[in-house]
N, CA, C and O atoms as a MOPAC input file, in Angstrom:
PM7 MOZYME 1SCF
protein

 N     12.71000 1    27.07600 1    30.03600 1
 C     13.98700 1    27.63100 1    29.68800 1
 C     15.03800 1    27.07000 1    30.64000 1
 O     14.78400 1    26.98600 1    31.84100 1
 N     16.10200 1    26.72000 1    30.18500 1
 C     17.39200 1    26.22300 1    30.69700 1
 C     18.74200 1    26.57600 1    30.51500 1
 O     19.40300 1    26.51500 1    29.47900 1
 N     19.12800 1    27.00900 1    31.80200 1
 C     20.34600 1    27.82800 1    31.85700 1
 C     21.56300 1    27.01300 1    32.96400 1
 O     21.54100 1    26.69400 1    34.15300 1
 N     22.54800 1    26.89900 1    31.87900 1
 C     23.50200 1    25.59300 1    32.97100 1
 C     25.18500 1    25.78600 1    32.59100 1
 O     25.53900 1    26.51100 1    31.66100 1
 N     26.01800 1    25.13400 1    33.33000 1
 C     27.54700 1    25.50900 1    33.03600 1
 C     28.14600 1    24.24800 1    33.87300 1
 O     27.67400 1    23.85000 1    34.93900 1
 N     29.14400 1    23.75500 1    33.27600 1
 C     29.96500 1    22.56700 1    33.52700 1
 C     31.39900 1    22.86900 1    33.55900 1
 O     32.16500 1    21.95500 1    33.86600 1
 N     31.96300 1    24.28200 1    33.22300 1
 C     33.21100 1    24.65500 1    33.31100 1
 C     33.77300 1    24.99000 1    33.83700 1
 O     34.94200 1    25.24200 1    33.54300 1
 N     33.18500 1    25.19800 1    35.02400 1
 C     33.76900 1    25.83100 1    36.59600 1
 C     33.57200 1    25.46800 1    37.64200 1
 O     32.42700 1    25.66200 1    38.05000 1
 N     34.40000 1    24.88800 1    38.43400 1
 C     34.24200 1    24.17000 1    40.04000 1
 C     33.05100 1    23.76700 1    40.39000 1
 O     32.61000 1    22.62000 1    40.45200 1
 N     32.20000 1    25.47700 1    40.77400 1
 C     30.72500 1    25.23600 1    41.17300 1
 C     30.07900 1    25.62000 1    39.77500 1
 O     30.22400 1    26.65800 1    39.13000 1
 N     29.08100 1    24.12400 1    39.39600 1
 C     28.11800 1    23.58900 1    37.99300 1
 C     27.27100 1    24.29200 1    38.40200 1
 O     27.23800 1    24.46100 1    39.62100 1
 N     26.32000 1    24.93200 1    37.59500 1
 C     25.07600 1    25.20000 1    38.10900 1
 C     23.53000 1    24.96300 1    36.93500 1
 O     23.63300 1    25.35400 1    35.77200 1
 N     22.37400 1    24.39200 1    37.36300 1
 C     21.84000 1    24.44300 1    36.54300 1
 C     19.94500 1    24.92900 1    36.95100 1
 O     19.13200 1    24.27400 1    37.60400 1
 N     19.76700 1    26.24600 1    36.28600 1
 C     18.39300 1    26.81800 1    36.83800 1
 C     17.56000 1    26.32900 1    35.61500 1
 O     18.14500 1    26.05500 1    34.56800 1
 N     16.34600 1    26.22700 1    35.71300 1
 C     15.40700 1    25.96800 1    34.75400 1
 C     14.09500 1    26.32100 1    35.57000 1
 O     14.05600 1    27.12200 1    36.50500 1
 N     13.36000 1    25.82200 1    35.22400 1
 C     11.66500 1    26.50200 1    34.83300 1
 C     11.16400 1    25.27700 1    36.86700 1
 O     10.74000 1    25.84600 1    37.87300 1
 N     11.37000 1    24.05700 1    36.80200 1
 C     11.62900 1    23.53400 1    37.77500 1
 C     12.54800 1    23.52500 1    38.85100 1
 O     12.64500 1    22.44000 1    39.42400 1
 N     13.19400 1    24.38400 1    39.24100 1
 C     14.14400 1    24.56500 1    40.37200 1
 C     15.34300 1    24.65800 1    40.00700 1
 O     15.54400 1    24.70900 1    38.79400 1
 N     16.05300 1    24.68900 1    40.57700 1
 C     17.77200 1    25.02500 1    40.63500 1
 C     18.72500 1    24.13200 1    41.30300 1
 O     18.65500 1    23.91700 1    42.51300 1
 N     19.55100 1    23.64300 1    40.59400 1
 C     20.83500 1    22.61000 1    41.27000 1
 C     21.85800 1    23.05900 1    40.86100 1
 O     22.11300 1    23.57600 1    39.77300 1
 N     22.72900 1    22.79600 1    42.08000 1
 C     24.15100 1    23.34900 1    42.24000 1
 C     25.10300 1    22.56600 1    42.17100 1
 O     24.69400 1    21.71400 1    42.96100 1
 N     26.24700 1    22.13100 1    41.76400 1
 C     27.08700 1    20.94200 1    41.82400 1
 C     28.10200 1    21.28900 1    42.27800 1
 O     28.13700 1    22.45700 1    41.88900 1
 N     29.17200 1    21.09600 1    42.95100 1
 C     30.33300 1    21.40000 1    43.69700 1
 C     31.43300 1    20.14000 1    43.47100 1
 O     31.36600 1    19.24700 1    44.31500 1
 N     32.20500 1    20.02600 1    42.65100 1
 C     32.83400 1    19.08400 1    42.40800 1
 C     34.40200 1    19.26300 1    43.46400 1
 O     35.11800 1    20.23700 1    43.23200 1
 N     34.75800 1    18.38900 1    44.43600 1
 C     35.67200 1    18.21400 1    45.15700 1
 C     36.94700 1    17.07700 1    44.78900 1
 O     36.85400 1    16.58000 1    43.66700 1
 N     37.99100 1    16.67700 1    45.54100 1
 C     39.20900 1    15.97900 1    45.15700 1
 C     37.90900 1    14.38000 1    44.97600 1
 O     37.50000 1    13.90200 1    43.91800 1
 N     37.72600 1    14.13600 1    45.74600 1
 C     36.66300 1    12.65900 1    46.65300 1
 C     35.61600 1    12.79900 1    46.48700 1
 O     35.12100 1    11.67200 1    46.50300 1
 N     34.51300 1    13.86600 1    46.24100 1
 C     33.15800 1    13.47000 1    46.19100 1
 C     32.94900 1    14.92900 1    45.84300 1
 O     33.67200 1    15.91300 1    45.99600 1
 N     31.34200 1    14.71300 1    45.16000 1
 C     30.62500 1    15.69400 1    44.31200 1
 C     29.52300 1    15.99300 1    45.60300 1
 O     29.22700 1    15.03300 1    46.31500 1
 N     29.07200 1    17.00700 1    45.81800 1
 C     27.86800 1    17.48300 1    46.01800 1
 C     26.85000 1    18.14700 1    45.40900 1
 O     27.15900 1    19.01900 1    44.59800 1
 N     25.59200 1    17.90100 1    45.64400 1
 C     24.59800 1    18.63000 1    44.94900 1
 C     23.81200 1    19.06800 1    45.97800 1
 O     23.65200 1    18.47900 1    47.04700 1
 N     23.01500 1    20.75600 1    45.43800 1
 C     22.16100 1    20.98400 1    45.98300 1
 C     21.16800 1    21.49700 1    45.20800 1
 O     21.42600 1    22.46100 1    44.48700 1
 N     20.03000 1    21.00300 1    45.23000 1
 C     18.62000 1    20.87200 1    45.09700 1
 C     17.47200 1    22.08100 1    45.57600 1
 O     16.97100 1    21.94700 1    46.69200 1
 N     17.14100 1    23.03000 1    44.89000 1
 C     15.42200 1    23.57300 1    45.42600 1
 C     14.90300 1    23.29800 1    44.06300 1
 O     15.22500 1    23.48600 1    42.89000 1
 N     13.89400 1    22.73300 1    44.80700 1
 C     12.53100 1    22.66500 1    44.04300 1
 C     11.13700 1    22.67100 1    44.77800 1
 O     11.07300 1    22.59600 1    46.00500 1
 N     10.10100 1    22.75800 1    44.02900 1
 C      8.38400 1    23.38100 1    44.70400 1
 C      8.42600 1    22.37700 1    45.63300 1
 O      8.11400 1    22.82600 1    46.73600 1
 N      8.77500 1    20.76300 1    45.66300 1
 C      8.60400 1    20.06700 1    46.88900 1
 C      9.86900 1    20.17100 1    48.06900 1
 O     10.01500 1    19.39200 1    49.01000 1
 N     10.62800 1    21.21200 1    47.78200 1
 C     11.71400 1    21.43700 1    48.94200 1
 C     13.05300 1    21.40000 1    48.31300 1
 O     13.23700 1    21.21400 1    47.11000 1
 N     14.17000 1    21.62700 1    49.38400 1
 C     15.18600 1    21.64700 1    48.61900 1
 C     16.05400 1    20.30400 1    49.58700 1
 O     15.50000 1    19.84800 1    50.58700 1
 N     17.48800 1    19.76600 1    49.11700 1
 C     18.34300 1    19.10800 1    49.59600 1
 C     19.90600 1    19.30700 1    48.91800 1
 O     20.34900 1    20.01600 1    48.01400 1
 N     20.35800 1    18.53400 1    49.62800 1
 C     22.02300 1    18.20400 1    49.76800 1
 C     22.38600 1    17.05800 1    49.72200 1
 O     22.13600 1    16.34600 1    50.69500 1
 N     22.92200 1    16.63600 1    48.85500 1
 C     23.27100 1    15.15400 1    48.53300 1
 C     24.62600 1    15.18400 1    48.44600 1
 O     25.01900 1    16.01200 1    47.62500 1
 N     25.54900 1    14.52400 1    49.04700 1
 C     27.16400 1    13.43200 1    48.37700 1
 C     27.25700 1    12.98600 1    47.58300 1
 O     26.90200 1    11.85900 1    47.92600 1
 N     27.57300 1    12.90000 1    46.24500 1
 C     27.76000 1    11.87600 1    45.58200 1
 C     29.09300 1    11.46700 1    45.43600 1
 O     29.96000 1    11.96300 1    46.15600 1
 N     29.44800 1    10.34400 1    44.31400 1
 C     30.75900 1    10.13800 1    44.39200 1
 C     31.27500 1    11.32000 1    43.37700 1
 O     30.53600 1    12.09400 1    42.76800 1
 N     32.98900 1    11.28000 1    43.32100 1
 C     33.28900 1    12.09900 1    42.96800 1
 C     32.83800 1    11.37500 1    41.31000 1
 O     32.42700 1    10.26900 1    40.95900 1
 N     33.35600 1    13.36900 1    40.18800 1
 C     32.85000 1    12.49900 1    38.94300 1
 C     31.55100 1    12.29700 1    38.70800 1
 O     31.25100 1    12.08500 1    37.53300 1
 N     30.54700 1    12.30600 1    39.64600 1
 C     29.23400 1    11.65100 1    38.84400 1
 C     28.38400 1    12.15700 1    37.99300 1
 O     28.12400 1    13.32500 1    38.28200 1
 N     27.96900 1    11.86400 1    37.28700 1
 C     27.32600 1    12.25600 1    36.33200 1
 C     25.76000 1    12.21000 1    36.02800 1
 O     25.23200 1    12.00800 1    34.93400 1
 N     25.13200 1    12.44900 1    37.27800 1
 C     23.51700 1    12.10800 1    37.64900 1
 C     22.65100 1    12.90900 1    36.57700 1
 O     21.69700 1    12.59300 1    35.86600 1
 N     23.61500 1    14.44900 1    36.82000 1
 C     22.36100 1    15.52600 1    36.08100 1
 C     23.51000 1    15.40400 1    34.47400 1
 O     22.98500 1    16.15400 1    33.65100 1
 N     24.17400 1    15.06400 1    34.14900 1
 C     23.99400 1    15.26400 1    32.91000 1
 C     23.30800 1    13.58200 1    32.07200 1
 O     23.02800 1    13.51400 1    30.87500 1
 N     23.20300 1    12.67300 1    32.84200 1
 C     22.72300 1    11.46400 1    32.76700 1
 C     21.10300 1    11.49400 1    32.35200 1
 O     20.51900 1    10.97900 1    31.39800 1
 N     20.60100 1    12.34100 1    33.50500 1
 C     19.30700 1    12.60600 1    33.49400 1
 C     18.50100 1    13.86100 1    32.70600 1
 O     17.34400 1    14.25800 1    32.84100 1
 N     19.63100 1    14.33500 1    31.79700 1
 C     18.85700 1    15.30200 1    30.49900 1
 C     18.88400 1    16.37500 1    30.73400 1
 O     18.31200 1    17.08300 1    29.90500 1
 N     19.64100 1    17.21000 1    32.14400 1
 C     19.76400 1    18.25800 1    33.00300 1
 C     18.76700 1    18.71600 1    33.43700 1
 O     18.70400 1    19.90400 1    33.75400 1
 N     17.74200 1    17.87400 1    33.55500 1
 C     15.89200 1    17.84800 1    34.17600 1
 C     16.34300 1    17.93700 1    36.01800 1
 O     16.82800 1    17.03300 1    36.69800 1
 N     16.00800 1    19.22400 1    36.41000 1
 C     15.91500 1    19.08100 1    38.14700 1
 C     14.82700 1    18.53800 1    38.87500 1
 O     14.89600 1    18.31200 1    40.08300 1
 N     13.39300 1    18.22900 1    37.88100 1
 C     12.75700 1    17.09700 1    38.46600 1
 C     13.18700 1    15.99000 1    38.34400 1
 O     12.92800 1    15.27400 1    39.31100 1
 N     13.92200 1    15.37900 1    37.30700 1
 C     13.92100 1    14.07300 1    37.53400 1
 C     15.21000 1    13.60300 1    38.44300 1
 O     15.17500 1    12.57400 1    39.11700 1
 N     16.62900 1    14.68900 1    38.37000 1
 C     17.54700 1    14.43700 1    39.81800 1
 C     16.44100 1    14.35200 1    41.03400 1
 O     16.16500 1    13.39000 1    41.75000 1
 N     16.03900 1    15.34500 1    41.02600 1
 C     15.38600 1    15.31600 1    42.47900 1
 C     14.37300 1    13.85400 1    42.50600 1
 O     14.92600 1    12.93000 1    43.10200 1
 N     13.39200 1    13.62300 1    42.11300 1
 C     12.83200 1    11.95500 1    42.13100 1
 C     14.25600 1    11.00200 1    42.16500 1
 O     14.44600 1    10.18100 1    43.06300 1
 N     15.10900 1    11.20900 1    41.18100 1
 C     15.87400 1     9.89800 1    41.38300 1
 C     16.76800 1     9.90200 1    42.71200 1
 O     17.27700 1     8.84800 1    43.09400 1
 N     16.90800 1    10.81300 1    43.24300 1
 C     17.82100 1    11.46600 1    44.29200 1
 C     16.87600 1    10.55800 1    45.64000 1
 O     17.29400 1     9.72500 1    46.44400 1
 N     15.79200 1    11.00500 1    45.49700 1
 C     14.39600 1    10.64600 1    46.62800 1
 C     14.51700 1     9.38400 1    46.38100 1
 O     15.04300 1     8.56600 1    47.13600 1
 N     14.09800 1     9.19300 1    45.45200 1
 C     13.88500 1     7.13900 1    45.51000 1
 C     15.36500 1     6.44800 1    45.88900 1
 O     15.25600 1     5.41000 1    46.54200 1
 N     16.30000 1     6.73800 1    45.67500 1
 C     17.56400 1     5.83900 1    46.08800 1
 C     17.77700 1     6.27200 1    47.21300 1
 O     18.99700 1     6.13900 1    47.31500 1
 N     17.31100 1     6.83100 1    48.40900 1
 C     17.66600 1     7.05500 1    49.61400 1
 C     17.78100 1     5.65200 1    50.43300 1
 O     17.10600 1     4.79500 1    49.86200 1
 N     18.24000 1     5.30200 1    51.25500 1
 C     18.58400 1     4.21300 1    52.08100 1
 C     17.00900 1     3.61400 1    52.16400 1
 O     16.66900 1     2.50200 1    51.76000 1
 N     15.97700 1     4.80100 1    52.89500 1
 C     14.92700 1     4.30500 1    53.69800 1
 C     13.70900 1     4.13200 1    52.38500 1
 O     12.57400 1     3.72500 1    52.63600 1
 N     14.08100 1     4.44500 1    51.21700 1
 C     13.12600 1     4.48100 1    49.69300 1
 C     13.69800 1     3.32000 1    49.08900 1
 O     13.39100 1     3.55300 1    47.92000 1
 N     14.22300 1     2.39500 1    49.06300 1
 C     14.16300 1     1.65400 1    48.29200 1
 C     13.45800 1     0.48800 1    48.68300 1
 O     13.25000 1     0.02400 1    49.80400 1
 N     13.02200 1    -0.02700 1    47.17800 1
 C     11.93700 1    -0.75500 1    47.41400 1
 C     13.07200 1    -1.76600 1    46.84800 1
 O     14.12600 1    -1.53500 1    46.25600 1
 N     12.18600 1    -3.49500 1    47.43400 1
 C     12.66300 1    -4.42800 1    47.46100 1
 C     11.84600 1    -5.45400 1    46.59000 1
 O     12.23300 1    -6.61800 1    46.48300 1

């Protein structure tokens, strides 16, 4: 089950896999992340469009979030 909102400052989206929060600012977006492998805080740019990109799935933000980290990318 999936429960989500895009119409107000702070986005929010809970489902069956964890919960993300979006905070949209003038300059940059933040997200925050819990899920069973932990939770985080990410920057993004402002505008971005990760979780509605990614099907509003909080496993797959969270993997794509993990793999593009500076020290995760593979070459």
């Amino acid at each position: 089950m999936k429960f989500y909102s895009e119409k107000f400052f702070i986005k929010y989206l809970i489902e069956n896999n964890g919960i993300c929060l979006g905070i949209d600012m003038k300059n940059n977006s933040y997200l925050f992340l819990v899920t069973k492998s932990g939770f985080m805080l990410k920057k993004r740019p402002a505008g971005d469009k990760i979780v509605e990109n990614l099907n509003y799935d909080v496993g797959r933000v969270s993997l794509f979030l993990r793999n593009t980290e500076t020290g995760n990318k593979r070459h």
